[in-house]
C-alpha positions as CSV (number, residue, x, y, z in Angstrom):
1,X,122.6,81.6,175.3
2,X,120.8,84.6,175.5
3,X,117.3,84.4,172.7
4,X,115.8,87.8,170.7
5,X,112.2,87.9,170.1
6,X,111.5,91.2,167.6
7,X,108.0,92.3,167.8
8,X,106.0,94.2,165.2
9,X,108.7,93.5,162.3
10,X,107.1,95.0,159.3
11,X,105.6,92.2,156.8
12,X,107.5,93.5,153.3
13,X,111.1,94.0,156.2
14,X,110.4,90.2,157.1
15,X,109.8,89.3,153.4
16,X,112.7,90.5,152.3
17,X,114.8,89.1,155.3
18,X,113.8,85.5,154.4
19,X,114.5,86.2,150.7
20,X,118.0,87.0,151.4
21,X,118.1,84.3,154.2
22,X,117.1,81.5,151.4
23,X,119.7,83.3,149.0
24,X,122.6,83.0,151.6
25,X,121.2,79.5,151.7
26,X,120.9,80.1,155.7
27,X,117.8,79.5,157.8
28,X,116.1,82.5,159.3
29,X,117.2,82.1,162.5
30,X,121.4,81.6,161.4
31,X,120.9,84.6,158.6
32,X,119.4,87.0,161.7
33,X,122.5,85.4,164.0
34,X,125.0,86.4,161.2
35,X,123.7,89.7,161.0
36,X,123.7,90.6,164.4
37,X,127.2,89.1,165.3
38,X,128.3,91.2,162.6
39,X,126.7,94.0,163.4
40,X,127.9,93.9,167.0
41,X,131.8,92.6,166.4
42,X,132.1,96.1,164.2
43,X,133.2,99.0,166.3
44,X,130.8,101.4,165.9
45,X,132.2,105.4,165.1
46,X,132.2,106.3,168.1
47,X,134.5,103.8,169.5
48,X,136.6,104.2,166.5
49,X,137.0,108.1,167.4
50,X,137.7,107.1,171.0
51,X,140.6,104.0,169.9
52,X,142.2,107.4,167.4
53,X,141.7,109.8,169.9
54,X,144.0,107.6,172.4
55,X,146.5,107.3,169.6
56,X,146.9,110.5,168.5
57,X,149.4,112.7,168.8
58,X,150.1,116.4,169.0
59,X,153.1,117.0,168.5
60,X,152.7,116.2,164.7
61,X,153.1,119.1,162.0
62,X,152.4,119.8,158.5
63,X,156.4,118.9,157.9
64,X,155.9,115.4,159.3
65,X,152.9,114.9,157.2
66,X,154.5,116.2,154.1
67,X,157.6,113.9,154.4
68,X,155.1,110.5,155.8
69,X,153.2,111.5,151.9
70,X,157.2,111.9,150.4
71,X,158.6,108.7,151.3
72,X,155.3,106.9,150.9
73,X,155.6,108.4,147.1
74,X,158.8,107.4,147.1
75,X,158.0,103.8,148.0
76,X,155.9,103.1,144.9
């Protein structure tokens, strides 16, 4: 496994991360672990544009959309 070391963490940032560490009732280390595999399991925007952008379509028009909003209407 690969270790972080983060330098020059600001002392009320690190205050506040061990607050919220104790309140998850987590040590230090497996709060900052939870965050970061969080943080990097989370697609970020642009590889959410990208993942639409190789799903869209263009041969859509305004009458698919207003019958895709009918029959959703229609399905409450």
């Amino acid at each position: 496994m690969t270790a972080f070391t983060i330098r020059e963490v600001p002392d009320d940032i690190a205050r506040r991360i061990k607050v919220r560490a104790a309140e998850a009732g987590q040590s230090l280390q497996s709060y900052l672990l939870s965050l970061v595999t969080k943080d990097a399991t989370q697609p970020t925007l642009a590889e959410m544009a990208a993942r639409a952008e190789r799903y869209a379509t263009e041969d859509i028009d305004i009458q698919d959309v207003l019958d895709a909003v009918d029959a959703g209407r229609a399905g409450r």
